[in-house]
N, CA, C and O of each residue as an XYZ file, in Angstrom:
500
protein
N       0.863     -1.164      0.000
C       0.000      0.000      0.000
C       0.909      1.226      0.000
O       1.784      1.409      0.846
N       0.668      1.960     -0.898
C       1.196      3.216     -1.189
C       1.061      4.265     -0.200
O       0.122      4.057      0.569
N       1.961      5.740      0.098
C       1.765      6.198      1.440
C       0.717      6.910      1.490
O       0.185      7.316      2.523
N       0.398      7.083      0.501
C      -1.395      8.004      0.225
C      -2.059      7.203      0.514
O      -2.638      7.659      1.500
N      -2.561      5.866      0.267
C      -3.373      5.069      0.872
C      -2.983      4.644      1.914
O      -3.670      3.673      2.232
N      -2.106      4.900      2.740
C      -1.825      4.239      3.950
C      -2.565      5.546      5.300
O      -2.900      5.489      6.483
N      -2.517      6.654      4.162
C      -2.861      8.436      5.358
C      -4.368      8.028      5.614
O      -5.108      7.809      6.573
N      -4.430      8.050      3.817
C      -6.295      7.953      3.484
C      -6.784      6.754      4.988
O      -7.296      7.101      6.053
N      -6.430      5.459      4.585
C      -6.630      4.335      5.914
C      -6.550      4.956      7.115
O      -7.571      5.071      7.794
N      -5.622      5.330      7.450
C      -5.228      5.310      9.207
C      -6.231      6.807      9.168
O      -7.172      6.510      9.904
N      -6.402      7.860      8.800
C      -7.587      8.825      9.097
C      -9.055      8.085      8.847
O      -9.827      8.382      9.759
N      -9.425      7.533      8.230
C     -10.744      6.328      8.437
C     -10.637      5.905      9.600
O     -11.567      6.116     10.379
N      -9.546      5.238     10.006
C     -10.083      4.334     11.108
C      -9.675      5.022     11.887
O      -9.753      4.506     13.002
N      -9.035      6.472     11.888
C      -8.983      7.090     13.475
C     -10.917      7.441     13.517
O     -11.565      7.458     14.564
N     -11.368      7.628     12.441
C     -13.042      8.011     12.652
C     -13.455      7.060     13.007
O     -14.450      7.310     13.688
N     -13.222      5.762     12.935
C     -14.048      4.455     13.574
C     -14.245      4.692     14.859
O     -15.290      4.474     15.473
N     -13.048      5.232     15.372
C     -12.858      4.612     16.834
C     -13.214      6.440     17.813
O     -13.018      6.630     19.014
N     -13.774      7.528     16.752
C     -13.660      8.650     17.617
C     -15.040      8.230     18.088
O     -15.817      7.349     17.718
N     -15.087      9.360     19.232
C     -15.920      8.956     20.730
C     -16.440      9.990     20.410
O     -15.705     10.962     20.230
N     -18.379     10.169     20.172
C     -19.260     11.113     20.467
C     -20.015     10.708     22.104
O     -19.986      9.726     22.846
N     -20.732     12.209     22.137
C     -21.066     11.595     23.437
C     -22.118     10.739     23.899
O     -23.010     10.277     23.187
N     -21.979     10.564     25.041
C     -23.319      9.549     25.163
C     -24.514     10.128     25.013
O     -24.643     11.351     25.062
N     -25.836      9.031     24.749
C     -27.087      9.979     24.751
C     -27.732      9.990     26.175
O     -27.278      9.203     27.005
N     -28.508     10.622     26.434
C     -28.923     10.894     27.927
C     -30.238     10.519     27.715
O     -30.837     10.837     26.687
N     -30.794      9.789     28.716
C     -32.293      9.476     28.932
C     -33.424     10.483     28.854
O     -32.814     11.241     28.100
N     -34.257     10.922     28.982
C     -35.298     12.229     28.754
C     -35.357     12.302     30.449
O     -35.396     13.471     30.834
N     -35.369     11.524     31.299
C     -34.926     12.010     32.876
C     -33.653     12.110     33.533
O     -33.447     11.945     34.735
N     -32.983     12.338     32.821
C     -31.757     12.185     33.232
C     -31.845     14.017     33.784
O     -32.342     14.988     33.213
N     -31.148     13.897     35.071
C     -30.903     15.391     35.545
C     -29.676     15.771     35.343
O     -28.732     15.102     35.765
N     -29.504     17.000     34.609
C     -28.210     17.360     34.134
C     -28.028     18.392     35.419
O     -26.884     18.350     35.871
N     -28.699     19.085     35.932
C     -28.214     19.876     36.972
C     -29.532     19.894     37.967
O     -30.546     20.520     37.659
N     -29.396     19.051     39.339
C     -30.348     19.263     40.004
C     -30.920     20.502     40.978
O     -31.704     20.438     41.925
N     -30.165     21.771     40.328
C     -30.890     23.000     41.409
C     -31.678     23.568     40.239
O     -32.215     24.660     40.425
N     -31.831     22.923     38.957
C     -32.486     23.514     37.837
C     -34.065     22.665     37.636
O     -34.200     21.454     37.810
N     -34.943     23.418     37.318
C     -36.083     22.881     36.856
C     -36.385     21.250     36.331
O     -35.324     20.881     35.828
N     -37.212     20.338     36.261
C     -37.373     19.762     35.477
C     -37.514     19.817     33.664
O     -37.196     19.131     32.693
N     -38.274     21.234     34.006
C     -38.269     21.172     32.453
C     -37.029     22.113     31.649
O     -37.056     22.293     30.432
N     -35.826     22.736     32.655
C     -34.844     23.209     32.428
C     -34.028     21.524     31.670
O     -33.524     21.290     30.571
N     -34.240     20.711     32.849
C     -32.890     19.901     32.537
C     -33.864     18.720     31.501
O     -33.209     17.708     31.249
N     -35.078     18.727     30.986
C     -35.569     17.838     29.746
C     -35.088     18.853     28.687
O     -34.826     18.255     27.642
N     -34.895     20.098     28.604
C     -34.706     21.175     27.575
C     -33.365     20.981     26.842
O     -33.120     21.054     25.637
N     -32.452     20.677     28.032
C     -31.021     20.378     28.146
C     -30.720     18.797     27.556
O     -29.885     18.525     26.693
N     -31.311     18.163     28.013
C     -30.608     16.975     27.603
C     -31.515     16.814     26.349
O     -31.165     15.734     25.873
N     -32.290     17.222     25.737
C     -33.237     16.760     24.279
C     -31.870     18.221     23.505
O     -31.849     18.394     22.286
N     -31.124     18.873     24.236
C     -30.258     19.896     22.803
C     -29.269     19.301     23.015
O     -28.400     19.560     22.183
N     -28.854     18.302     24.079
C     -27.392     17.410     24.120
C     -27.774     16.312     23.493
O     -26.900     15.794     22.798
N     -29.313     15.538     23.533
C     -29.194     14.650     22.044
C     -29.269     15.017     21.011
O     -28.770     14.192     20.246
N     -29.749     16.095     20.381
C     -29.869     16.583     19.255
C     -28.608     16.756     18.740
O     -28.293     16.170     17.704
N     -27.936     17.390     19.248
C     -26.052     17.616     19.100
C     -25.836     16.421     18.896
O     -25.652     16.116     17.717
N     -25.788     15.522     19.743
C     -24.828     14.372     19.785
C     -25.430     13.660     17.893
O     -24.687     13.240     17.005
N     -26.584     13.749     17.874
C     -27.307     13.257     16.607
C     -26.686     13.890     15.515
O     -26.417     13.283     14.479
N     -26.418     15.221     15.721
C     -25.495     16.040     14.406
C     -24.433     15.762     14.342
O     -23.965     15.265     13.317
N     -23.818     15.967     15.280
C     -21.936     14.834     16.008
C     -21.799     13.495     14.772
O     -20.994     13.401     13.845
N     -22.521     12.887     15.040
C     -22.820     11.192     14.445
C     -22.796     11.843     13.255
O     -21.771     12.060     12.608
N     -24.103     12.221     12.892
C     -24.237     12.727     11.259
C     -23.123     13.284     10.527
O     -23.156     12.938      9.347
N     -22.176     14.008     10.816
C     -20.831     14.971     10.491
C     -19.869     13.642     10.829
O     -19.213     13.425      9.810
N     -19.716     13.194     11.311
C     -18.541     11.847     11.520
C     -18.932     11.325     10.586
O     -18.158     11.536      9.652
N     -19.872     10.639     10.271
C     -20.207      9.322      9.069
C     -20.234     10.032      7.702
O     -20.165      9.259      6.747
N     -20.326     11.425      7.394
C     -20.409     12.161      6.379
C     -18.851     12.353      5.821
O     -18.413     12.283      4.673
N     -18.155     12.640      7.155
C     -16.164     12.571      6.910
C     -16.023     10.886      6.725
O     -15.674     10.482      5.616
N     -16.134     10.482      7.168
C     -16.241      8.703      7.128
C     -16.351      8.655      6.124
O     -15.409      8.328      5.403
N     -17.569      8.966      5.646
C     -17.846      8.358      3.859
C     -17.058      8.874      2.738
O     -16.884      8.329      1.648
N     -16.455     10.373      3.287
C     -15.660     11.366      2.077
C     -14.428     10.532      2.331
O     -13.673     10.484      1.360
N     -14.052      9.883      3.369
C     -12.184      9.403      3.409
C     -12.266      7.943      2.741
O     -11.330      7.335      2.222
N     -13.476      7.558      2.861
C     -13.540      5.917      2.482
C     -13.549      6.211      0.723
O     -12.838      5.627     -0.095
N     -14.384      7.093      0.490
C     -14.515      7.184     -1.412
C     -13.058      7.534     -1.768
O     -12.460      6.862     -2.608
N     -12.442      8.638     -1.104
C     -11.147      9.103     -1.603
C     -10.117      7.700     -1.542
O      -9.151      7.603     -2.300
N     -10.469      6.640     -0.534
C      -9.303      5.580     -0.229
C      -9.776      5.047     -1.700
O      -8.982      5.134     -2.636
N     -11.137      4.469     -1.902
C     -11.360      3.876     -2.777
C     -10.963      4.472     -4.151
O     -10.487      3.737     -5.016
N     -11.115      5.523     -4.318
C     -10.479      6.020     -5.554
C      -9.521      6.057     -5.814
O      -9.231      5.863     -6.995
N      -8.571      6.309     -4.907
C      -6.891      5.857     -5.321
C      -6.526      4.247     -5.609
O      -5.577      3.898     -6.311
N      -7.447      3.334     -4.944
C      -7.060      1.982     -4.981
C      -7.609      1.592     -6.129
O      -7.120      0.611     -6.687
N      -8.805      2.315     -6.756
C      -9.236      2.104     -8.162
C      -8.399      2.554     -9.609
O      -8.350      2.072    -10.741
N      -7.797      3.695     -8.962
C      -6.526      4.630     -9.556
C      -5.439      3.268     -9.929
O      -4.981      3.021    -11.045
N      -5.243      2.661     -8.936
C      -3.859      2.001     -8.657
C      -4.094      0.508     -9.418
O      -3.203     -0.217     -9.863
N      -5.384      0.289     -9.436
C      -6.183     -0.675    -10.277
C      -5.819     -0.937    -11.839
O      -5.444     -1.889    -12.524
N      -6.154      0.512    -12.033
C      -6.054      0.962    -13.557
C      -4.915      1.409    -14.358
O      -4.838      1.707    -15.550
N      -3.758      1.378    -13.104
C      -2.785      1.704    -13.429
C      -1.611     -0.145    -13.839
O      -0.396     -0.278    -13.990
N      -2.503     -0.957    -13.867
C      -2.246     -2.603    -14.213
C      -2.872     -2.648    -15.378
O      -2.685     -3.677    -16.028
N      -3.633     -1.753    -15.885
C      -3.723     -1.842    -17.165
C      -5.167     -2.101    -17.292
O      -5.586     -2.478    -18.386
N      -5.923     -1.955    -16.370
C      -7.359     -2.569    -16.359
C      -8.243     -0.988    -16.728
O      -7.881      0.167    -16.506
N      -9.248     -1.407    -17.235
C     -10.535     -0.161    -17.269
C     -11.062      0.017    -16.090
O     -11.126     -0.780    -15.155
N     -11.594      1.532    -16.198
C     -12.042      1.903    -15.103
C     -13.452      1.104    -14.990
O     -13.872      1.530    -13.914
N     -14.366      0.250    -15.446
C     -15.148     -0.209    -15.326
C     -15.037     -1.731    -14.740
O     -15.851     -2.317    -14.027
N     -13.395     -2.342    -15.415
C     -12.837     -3.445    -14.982
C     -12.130     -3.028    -13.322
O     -12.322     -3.892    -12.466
N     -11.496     -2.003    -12.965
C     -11.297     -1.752    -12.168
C     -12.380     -1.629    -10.813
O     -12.370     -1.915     -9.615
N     -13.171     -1.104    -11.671
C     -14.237     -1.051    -10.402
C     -15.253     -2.854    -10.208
O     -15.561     -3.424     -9.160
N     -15.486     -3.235    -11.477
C     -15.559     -4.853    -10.921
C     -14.918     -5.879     -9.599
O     -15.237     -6.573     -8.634
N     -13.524     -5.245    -10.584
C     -12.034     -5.748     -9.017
C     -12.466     -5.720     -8.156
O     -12.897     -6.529     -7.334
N     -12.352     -4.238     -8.314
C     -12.756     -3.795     -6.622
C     -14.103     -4.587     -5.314
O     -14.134     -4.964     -4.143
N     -14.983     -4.474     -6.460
C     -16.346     -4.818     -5.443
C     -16.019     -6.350     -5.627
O     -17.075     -6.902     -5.320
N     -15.134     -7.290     -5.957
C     -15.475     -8.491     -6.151
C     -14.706     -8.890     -4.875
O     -14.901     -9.780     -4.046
N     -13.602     -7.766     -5.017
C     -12.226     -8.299     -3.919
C     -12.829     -7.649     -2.284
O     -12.188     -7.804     -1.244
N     -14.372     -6.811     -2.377
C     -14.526     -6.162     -1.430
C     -15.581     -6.956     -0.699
O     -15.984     -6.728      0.441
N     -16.035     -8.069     -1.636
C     -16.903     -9.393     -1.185
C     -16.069    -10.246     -0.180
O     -16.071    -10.457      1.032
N     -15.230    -10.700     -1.467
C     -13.998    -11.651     -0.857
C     -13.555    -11.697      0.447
O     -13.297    -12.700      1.112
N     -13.449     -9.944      0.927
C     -12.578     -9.685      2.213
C     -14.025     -9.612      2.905
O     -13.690     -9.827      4.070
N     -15.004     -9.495      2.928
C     -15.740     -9.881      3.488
C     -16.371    -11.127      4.034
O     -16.777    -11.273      5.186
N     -16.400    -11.954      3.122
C     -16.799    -13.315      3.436
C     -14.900    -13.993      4.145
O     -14.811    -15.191      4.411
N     -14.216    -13.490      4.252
C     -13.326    -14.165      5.190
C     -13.198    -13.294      6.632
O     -12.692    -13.657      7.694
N     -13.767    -12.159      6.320
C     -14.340    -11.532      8.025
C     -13.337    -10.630      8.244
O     -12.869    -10.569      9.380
N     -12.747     -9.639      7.044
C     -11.326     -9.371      6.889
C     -11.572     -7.935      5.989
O     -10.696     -7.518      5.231
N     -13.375     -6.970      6.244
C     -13.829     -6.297      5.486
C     -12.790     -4.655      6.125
O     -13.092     -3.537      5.709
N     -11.687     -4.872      7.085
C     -11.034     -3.449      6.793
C     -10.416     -3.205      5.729
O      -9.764     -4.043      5.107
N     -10.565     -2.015      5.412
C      -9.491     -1.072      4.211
C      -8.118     -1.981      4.170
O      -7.413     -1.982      3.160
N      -7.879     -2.544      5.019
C      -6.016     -3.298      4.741
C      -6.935     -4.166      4.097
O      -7.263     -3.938      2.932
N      -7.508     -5.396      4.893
C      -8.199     -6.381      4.126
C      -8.965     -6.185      2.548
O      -8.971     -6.853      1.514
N      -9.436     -5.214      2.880
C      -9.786     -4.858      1.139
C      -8.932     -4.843      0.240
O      -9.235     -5.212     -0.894
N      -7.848     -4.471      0.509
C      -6.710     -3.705      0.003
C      -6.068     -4.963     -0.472
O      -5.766     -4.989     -1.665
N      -5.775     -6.145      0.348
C      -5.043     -7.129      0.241
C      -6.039     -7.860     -0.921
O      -5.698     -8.267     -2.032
N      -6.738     -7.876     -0.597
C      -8.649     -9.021     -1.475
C      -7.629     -8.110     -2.865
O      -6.843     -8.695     -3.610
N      -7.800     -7.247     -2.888
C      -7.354     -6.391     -4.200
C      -6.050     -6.667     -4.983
O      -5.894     -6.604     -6.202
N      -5.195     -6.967     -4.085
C      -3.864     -6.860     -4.705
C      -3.895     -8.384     -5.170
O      -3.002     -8.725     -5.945
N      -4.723     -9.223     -4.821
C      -4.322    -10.555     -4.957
C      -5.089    -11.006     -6.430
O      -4.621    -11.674     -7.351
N      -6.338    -10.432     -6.303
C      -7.358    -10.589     -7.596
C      -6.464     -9.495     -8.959
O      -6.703     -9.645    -10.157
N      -5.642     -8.647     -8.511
C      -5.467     -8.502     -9.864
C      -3.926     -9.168     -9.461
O      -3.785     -8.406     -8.504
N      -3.076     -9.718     -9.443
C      -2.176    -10.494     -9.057
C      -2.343    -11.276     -9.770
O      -1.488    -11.519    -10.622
N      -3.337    -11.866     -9.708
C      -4.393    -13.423    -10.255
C      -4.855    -12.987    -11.575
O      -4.576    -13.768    -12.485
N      -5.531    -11.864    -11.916
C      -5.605    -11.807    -12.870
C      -4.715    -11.261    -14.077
O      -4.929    -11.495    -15.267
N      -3.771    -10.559    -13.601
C      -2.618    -10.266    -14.403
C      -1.818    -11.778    -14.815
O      -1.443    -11.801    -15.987
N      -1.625    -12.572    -14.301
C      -1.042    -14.170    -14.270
C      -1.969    -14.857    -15.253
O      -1.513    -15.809    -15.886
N      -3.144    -14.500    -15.436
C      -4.185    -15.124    -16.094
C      -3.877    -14.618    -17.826
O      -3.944    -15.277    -18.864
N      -3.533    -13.213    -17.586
C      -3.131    -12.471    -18.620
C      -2.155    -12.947    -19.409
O      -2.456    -13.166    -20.582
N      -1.065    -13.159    -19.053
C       0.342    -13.631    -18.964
C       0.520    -14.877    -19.416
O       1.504    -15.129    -20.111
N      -0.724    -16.184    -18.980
C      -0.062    -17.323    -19.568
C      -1.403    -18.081    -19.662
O      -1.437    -19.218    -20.132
């Protein structure tokens, strides 16, 4: 894996593992010298946040995962394959690493290098 796909990876999975906050029950007392309906006011705008939190993570999530995938489709096509053959690769090798329980970006990555590996050899003789 090339060092651009290695940045693209390791910023994905630092988003796997970032920590939003917890959600709070609708009784949960966030400050008990405050109202009841102070602290339901409070914790329904600390879930709402936390709900936008999530939404903005999985939105960067999805922009770092397309950019990984596009360079590895890049790197695809650069074996000589079409971008339509390339993108076959891809989702076939993105099965593969799945059904062996192995669906991270390395594991994809590897499903990848091996199917066109295999198929360049196929090419060849």
């Amino acid at each position: 894996m090339n060092k651009e796909l290695e940045l693209l990876a390791k910023q994905y999975i630092e988003f796997e593992g970032k920590e939003v906050p917890e959600r709070l029950l609708e009784n949960y007392i966030i400050d008990a010298d405050k109202s009841v309906r102070w602290n339901r006011e409070e914790v329904k705008k600390h879930n709402e946040n936390r709900k936008a939190i999530i939404l903005e993570n999985k939105k960067q999530k999805n922009q770092l995962y397309e950019a990984w995938k596009q360079k590895v489709l890049e790197e695809i096509m650069k074996e000589g394959f079409t971008t339509k053959q390339a993108e076959h690769i891809y989702d076939f090798a993105y099965d593969e690493a799945g059904c062996i329980g192995d669906s991270t970006l390395v594991g994809i990555y590897d499903a990848v290098t091996y199917v066109v590996q295999f198929l360049n050899e196929l090419k060849e003789g």
